[in-house]
Backbone as CSV, one residue per row, in Angstrom:
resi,resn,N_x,N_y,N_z,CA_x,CA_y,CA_z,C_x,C_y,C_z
1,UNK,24.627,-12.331,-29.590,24.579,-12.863,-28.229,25.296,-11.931,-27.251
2,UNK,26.453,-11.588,-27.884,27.252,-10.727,-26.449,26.457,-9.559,-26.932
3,UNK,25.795,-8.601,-27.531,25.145,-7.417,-27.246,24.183,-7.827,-26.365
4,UNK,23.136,-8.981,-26.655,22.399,-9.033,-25.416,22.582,-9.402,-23.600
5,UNK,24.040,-9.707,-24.039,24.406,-9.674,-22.858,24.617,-8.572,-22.267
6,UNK,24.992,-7.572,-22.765,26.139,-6.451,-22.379,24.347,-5.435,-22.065
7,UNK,23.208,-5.739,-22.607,22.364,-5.118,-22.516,21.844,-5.050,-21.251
8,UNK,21.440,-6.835,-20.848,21.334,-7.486,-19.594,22.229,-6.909,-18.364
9,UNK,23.862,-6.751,-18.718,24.848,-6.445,-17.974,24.065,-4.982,-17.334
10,UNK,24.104,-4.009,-18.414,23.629,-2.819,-17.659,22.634,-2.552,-17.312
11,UNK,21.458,-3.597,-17.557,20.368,-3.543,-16.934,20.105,-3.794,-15.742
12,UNK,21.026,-4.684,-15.211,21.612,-5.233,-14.122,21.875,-4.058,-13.167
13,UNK,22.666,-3.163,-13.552,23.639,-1.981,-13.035,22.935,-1.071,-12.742
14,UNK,21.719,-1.042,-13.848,20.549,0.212,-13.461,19.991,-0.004,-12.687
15,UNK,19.618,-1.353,-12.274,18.767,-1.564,-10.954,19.577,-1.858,-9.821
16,UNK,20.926,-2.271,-9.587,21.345,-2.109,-8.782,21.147,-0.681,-7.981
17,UNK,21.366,0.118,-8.808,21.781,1.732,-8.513,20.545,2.317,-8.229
18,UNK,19.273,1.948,-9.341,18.405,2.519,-8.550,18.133,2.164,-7.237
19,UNK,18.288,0.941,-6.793,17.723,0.096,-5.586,18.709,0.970,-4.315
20,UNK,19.992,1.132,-4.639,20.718,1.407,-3.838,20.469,3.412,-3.605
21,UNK,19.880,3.901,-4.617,19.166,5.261,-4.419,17.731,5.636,-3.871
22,UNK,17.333,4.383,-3.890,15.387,4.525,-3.564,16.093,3.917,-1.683
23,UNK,16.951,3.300,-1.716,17.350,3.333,-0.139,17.939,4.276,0.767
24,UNK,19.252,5.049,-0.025,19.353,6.096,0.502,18.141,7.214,0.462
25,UNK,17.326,7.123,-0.537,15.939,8.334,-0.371,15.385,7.659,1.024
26,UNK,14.388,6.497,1.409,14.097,6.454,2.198,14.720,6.435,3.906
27,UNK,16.070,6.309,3.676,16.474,6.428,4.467,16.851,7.834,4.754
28,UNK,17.493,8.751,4.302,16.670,9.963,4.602,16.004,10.722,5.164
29,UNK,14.284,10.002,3.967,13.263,10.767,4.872,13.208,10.071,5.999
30,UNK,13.447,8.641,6.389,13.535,8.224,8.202,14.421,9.562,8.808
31,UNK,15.278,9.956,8.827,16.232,10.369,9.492,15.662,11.611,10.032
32,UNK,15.209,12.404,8.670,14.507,13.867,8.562,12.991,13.554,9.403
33,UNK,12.390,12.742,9.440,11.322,12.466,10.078,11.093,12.847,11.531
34,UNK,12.198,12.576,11.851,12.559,12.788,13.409,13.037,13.805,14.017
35,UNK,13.657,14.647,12.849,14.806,15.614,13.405,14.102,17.462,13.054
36,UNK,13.641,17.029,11.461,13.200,18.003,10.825,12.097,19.209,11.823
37,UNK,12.399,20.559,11.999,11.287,21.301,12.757,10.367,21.212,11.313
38,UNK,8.919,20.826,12.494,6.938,21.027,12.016,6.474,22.015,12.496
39,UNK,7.149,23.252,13.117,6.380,23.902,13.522,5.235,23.715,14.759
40,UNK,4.451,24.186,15.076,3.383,23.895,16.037,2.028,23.759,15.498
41,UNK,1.474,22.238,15.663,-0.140,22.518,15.002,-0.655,21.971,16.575
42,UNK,-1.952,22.648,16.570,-2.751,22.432,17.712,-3.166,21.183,18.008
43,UNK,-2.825,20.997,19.217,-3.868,19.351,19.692,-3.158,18.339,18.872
44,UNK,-1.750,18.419,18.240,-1.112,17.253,18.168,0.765,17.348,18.313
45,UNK,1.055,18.633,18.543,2.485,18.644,18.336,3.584,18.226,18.085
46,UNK,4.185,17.683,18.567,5.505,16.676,17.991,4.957,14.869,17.650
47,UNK,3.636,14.899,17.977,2.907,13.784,17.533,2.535,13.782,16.005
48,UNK,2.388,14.530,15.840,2.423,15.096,14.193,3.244,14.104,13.388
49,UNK,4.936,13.776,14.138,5.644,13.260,13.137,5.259,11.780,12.216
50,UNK,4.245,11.450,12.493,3.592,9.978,12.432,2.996,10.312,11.387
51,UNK,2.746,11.619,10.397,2.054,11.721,9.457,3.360,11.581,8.296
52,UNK,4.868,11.891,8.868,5.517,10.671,7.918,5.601,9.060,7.526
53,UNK,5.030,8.880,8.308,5.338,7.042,8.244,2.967,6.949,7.760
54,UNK,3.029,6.914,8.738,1.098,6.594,8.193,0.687,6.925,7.106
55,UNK,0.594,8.197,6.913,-0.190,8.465,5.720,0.230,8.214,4.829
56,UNK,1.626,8.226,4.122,2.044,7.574,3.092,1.651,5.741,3.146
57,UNK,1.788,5.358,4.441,1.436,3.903,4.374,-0.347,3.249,3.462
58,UNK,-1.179,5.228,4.004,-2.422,4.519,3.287,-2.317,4.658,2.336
59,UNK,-1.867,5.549,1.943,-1.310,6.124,0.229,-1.203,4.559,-0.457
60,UNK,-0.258,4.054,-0.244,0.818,2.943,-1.042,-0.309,1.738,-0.838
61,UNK,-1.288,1.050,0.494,-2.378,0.287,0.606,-2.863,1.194,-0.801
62,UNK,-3.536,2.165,-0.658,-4.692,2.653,-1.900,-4.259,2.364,-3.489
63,UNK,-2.760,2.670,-2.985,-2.107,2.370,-4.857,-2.201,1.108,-5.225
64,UNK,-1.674,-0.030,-4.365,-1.610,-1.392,-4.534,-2.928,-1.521,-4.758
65,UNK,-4.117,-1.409,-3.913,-5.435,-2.228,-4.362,-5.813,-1.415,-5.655
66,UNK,-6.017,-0.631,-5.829,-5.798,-0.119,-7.230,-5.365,-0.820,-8.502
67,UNK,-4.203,-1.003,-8.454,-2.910,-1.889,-9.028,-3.467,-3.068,-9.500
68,UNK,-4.111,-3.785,-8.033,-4.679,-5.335,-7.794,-5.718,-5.258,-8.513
69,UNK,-7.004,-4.297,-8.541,-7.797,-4.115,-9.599,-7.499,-4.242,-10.617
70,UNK,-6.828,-3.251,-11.405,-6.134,-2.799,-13.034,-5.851,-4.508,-13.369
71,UNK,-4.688,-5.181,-12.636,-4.790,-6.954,-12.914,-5.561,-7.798,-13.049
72,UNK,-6.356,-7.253,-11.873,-7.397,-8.216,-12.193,-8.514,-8.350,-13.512
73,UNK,-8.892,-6.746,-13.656,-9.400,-6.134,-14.839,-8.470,-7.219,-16.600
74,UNK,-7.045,-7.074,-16.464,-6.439,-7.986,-17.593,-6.388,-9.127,-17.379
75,UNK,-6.729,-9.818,-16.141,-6.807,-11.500,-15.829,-7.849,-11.248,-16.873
76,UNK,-9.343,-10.385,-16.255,-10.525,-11.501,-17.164,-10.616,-11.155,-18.557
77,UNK,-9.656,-9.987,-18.911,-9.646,-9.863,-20.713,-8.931,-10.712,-21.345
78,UNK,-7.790,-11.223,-20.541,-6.624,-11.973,-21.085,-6.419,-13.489,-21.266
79,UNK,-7.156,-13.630,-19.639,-6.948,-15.299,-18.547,-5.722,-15.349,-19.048
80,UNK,-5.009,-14.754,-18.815,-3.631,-14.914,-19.021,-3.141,-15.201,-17.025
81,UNK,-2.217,-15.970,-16.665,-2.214,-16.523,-15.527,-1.456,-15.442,-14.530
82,UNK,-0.692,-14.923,-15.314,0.316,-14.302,-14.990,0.073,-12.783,-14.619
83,UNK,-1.545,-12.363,-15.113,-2.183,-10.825,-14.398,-2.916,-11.478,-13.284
84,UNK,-3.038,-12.648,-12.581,-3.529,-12.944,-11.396,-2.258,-12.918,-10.593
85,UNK,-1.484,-13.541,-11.130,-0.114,-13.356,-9.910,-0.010,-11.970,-9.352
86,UNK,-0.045,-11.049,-10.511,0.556,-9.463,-10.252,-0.830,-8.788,-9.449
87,UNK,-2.202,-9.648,-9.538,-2.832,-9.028,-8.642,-2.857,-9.308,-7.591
88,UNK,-2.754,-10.342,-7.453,-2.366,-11.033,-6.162,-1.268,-10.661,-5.432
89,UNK,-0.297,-10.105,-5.824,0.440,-9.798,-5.274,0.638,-8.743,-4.915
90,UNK,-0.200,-7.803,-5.696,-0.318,-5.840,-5.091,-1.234,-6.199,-3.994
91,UNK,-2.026,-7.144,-3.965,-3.356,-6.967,-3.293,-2.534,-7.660,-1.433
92,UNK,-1.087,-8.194,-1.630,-0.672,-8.611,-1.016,0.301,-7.430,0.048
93,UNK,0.650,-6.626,-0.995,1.336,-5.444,-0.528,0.249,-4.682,0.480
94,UNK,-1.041,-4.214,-0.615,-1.855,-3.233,0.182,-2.564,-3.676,1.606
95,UNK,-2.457,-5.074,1.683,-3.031,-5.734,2.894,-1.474,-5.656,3.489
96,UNK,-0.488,-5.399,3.682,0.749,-5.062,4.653,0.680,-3.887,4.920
97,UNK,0.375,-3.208,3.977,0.717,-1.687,4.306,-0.640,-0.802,4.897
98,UNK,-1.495,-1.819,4.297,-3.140,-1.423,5.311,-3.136,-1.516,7.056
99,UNK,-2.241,-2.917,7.048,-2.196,-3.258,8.625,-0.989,-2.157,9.093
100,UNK,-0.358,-1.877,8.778,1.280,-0.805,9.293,0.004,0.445,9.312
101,UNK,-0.885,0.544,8.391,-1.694,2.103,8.810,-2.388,1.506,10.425
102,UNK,-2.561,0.342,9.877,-3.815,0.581,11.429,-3.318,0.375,12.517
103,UNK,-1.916,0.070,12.578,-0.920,0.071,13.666,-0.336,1.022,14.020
104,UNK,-0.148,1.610,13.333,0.755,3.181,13.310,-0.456,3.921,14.216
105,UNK,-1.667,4.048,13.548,-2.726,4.914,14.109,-3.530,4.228,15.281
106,UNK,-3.262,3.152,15.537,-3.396,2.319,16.682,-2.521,3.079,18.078
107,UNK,-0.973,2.663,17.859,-0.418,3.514,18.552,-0.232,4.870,18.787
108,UNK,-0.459,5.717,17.645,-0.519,7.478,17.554,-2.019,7.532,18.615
109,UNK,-3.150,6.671,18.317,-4.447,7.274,18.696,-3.787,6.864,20.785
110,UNK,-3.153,5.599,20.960,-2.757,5.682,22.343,-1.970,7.006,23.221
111,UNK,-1.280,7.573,22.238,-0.778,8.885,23.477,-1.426,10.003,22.181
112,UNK,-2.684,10.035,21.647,-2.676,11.265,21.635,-4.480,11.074,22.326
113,UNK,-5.180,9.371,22.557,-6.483,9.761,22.361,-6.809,8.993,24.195
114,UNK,-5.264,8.243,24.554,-5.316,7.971,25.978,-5.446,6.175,25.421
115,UNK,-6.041,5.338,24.489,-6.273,3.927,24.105,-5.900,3.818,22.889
116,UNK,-5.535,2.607,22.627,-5.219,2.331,21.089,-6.284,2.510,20.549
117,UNK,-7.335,1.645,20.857,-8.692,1.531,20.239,-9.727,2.399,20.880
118,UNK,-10.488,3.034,19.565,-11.515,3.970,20.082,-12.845,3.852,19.291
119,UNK,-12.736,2.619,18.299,-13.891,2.566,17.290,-14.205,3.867,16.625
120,UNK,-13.290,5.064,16.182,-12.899,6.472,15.418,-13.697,5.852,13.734
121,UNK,-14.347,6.433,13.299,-14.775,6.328,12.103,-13.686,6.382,11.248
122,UNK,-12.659,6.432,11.152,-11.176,6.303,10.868,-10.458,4.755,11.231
123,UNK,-10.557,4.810,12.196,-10.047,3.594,12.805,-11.276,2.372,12.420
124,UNK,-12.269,2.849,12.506,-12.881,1.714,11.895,-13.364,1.078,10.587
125,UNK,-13.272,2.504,9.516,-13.020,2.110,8.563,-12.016,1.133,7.697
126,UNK,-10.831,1.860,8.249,-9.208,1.131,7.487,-9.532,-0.409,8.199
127,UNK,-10.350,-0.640,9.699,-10.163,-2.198,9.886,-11.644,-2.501,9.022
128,UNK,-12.584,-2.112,8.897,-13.451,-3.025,7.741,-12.284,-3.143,6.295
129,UNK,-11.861,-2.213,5.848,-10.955,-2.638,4.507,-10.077,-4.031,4.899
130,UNK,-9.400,-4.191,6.267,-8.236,-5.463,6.461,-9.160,-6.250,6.390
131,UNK,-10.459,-6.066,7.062,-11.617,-7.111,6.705,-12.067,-8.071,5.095
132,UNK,-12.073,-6.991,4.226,-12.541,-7.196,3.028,-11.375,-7.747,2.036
133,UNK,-10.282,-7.247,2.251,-8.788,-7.826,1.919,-8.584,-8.998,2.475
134,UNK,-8.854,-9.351,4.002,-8.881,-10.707,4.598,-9.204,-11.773,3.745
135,UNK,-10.656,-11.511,3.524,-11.477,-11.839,2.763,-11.064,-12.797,1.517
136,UNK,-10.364,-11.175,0.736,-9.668,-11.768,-0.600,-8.809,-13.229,-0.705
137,UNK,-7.740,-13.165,0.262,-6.959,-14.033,0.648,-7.324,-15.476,1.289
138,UNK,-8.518,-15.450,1.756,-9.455,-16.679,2.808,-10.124,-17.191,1.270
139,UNK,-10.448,-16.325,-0.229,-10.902,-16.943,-1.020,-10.063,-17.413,-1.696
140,UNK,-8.877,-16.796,-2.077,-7.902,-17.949,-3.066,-7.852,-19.184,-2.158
141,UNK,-7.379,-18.928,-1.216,-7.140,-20.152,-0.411,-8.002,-21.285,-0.064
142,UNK,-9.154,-21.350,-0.406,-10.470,-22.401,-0.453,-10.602,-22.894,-1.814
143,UNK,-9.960,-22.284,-2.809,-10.098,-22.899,-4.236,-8.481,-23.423,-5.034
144,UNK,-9.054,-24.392,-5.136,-8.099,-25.483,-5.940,-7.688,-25.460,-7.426
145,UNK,-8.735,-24.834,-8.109,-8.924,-25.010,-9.151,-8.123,-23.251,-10.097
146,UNK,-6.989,-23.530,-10.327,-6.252,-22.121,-10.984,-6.945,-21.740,-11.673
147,UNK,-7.650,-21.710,-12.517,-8.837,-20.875,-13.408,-9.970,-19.751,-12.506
148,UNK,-10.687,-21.174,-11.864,-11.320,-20.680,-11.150,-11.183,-19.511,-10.115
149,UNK,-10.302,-19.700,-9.403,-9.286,-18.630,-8.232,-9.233,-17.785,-8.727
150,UNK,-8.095,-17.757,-10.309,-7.984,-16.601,-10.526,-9.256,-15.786,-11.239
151,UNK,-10.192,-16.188,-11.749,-11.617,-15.745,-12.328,-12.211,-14.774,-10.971
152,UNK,-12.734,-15.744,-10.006,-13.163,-15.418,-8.797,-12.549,-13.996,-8.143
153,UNK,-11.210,-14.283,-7.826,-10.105,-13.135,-7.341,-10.423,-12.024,-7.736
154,UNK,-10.068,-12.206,-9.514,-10.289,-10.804,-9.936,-11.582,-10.176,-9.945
155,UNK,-12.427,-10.729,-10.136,-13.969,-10.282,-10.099,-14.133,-9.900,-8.113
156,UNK,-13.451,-10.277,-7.478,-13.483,-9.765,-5.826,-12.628,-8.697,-5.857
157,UNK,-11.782,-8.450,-6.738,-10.615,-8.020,-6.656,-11.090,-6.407,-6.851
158,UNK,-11.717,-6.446,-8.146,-12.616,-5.151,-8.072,-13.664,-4.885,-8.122
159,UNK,-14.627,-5.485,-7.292,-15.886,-5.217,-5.994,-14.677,-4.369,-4.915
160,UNK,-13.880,-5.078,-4.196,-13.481,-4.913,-3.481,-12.616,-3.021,-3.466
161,UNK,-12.277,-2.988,-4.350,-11.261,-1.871,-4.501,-13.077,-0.669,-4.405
162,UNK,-13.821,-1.177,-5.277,-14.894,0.235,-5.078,-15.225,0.632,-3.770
163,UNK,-15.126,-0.444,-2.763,-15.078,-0.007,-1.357,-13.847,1.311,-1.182
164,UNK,-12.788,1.121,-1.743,-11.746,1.598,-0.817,-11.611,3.031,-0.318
165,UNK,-12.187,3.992,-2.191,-12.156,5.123,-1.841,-13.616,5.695,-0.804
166,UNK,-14.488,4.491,-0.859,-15.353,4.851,0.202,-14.666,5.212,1.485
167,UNK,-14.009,3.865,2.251,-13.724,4.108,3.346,-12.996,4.857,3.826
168,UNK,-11.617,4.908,2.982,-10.447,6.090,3.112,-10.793,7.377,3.323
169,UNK,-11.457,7.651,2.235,-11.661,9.113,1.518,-13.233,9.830,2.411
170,UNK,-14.269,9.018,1.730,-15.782,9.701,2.379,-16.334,9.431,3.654
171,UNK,-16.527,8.244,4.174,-16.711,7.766,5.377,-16.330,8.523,6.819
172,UNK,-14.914,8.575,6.658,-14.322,9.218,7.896,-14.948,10.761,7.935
173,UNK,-14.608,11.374,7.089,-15.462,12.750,6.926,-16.789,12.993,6.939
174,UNK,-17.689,11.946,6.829,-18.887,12.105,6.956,-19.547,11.952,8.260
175,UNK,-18.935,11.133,9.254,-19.211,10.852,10.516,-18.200,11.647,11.478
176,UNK,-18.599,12.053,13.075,-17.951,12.801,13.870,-17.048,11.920,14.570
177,UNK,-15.811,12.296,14.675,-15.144,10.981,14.890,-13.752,12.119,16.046
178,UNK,-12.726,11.492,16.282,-11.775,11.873,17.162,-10.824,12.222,16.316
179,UNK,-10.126,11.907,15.398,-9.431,11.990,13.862,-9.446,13.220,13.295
180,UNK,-8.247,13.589,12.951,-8.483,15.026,12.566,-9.107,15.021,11.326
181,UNK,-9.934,15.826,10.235,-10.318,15.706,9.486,-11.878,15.118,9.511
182,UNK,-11.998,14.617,10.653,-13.369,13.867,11.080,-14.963,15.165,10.719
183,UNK,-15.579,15.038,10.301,-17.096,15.938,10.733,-17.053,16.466,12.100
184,UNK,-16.698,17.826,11.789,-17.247,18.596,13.204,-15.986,18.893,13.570
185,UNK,-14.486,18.813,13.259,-13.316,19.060,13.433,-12.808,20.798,13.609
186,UNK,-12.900,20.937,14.234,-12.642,22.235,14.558,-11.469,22.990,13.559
187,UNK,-10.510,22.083,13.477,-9.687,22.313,12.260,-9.983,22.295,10.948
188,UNK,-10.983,22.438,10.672,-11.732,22.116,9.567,-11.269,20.459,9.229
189,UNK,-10.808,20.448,7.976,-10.789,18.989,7.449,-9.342,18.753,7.486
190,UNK,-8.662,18.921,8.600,-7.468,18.530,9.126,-6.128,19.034,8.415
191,UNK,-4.993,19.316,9.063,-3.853,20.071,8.697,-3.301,19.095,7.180
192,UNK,-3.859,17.729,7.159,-3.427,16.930,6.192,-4.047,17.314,4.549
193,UNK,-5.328,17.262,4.667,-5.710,17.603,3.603,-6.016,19.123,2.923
194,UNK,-6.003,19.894,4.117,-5.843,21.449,3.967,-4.179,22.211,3.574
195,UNK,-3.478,20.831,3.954,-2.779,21.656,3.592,-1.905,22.529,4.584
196,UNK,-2.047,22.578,5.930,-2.256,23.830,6.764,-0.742,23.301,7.824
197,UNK,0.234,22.933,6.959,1.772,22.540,7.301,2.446,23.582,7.561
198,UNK,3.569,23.589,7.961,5.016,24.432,8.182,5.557,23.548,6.817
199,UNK,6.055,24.777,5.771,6.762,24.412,5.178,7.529,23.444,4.777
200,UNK,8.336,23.292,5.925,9.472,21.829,5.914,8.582,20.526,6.061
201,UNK,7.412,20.699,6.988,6.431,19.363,6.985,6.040,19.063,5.889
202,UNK,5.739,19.990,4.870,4.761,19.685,3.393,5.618,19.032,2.455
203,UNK,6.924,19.522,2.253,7.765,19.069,1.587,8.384,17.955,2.150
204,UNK,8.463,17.198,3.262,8.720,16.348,3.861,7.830,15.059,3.350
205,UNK,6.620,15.778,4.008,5.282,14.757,3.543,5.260,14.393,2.087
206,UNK,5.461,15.298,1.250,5.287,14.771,-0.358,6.782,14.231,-1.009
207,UNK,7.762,14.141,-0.196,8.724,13.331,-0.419,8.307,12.041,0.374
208,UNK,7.688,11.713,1.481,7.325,10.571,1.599,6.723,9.646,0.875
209,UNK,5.398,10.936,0.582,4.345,9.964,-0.065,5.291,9.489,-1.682
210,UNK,6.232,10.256,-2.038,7.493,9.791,-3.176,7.858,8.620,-3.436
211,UNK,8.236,8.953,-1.860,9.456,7.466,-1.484,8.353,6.225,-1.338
212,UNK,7.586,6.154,-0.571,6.185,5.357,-0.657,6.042,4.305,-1.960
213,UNK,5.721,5.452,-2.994,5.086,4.977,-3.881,6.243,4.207,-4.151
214,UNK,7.421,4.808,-4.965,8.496,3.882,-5.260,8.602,2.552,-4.699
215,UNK,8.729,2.898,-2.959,8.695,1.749,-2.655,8.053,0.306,-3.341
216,UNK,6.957,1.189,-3.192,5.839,-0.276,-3.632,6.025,-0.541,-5.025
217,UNK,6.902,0.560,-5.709,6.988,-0.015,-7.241,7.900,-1.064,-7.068
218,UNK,8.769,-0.924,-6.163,9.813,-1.955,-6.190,9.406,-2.825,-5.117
219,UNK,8.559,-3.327,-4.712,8.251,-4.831,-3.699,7.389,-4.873,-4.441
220,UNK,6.402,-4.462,-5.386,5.490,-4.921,-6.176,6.467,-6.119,-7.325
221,UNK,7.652,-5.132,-7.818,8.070,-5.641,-9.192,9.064,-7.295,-8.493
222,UNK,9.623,-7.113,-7.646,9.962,-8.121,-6.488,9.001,-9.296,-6.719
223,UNK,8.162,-8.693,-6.144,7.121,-10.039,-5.394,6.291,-10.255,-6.623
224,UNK,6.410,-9.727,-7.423,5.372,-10.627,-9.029,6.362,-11.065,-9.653
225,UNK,7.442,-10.438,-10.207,8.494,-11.662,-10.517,8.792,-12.447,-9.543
226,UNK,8.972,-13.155,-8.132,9.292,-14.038,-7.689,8.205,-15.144,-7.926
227,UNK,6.842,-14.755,-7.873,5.521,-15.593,-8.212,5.823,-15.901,-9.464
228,UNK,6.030,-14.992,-10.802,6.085,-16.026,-12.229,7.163,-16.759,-12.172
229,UNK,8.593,-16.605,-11.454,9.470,-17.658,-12.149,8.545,-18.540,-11.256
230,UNK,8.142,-18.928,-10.179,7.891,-19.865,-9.299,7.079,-20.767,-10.168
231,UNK,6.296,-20.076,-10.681,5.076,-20.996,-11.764,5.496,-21.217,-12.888
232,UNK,6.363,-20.489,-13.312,7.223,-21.587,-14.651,8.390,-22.439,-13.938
233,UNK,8.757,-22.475,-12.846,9.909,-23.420,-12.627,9.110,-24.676,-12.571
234,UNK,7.789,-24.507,-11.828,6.881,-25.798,-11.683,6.043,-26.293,-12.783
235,UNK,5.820,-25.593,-13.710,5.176,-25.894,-15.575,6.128,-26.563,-15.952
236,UNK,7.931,-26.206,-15.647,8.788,-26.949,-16.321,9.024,-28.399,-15.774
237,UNK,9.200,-28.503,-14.271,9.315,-29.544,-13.389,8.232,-30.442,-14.127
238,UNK,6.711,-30.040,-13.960,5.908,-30.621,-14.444,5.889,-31.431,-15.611
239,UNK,6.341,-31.062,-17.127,6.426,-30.864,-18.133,7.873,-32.460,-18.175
240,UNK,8.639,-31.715,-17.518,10.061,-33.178,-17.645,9.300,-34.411,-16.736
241,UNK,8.419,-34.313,-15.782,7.877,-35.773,-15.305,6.926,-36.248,-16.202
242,UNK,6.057,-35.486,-16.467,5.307,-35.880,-18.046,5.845,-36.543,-18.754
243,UNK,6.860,-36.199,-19.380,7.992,-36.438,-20.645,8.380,-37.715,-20.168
């Protein structure tokens, strides 16, 4: 008994410490975000710095629905209850961090394109995805029946994700749009995916997209353990009124 305690004890300690290191990392790259020289890229200059906070934001949306897939994929091998929670709950992340992209680039597209909104084959893609994620969430919520939901979910869960690398990835590039990287971009396929940084930006950027991911490892691991104890505290509640 006391070894498993003492196991627990430092398991305890490890996540304290990591938690308290994945904060100082992101806090950090906030700091460096702002301060760090990018050099000069054309037609966006010190507007640029928004490719710390955004693009990692679609990054971490793309990982989560991903994630929400892979769960859903072991809901229907398993029907085990507990890979619907964890999809449900990435799928919960990537719909936060989907809307922070389309806000971020909402406001970036206002002082760099003159309006928030420009209907950008960019901009309108990421809002059909909040669409289809909407979606997800408007369907658990019409069904009563826990089997069912979670059956349903996951089978939406990945329909839904085969959209994603459509919209993210091919879409925007295929149509002429205002967005760097857009068809017809003079920059070719934009300083982001080329590559075509100042030094300190690149290494900046791939410590974001770092810190990002982590992030979401840790509000993922958060928010699916807070959903299973929730559903065994109420199996147990359940279980003693039975009795």
């Amino acid at each position: 008994m006391k070894i498993n305690d003492d196991k627990k004890h430092r398991a305890k300690n490890l996540m304290l410490i990591w938690k308290i290191l994945l904060g100082l990392y992101i806090a950090i790259i906030t700091v460096l975000a702002f301060v760090i020289p990018i050099g000069f890229i054309p037609g966006l200059g010190e507007r640029a710095r928004i490719i710390f906070l955004h693009v990692p934001s679609a990054w971490l949306s793309v990982i989560a629905f991903f994630v929400s897939m892979i769960y859903g994929i072991r809901y229907l091998r398993t029907r085990n209850i507990f890979e619907d929670v964890k999809s449900a709950s990435s799928a919960e992340i990537g719909f936060l961090f989907c809307l922070i992209t389309t806000v971020t680039g909402a406001i970036w597209a206002k002082f760099n394109w003159g309006s928030f909104w420009n209907w950008d084959p960019r901009q309108t893609s990421i809002f059909v995805l909040l669409l289809i994620y909407g979606a997800y969430f408007v369907l658990r919520s019409a069904i009563e029946i826990e089997e069912r939901k979670a059956t349903l979910s996951a089978v939406y869960s990945i329909i839904a994700f085969v959209t994603v690398p459509f919209f993210i990835f091919i879409m925007p590039r295929m149509m002429p749009g205002l967005h760097p990287g857009s068809k017809g971009d003079p920059e070719g396929a934009g300083p982001v995916l080329t590559f075509k940084m100042d030094p300190n930006m690149r290494i900046l950027f791939f410590a974001s997209l770092i810190g990002f991911t982590l992030l979401y490892l840790w509000i993922f691991k958060l928010r699916s353990k807070t959903e299973v104890l929730k559903i065994k505290i109420e199996n147990k509640l359940y279980q003693e009124v039975q009795n």
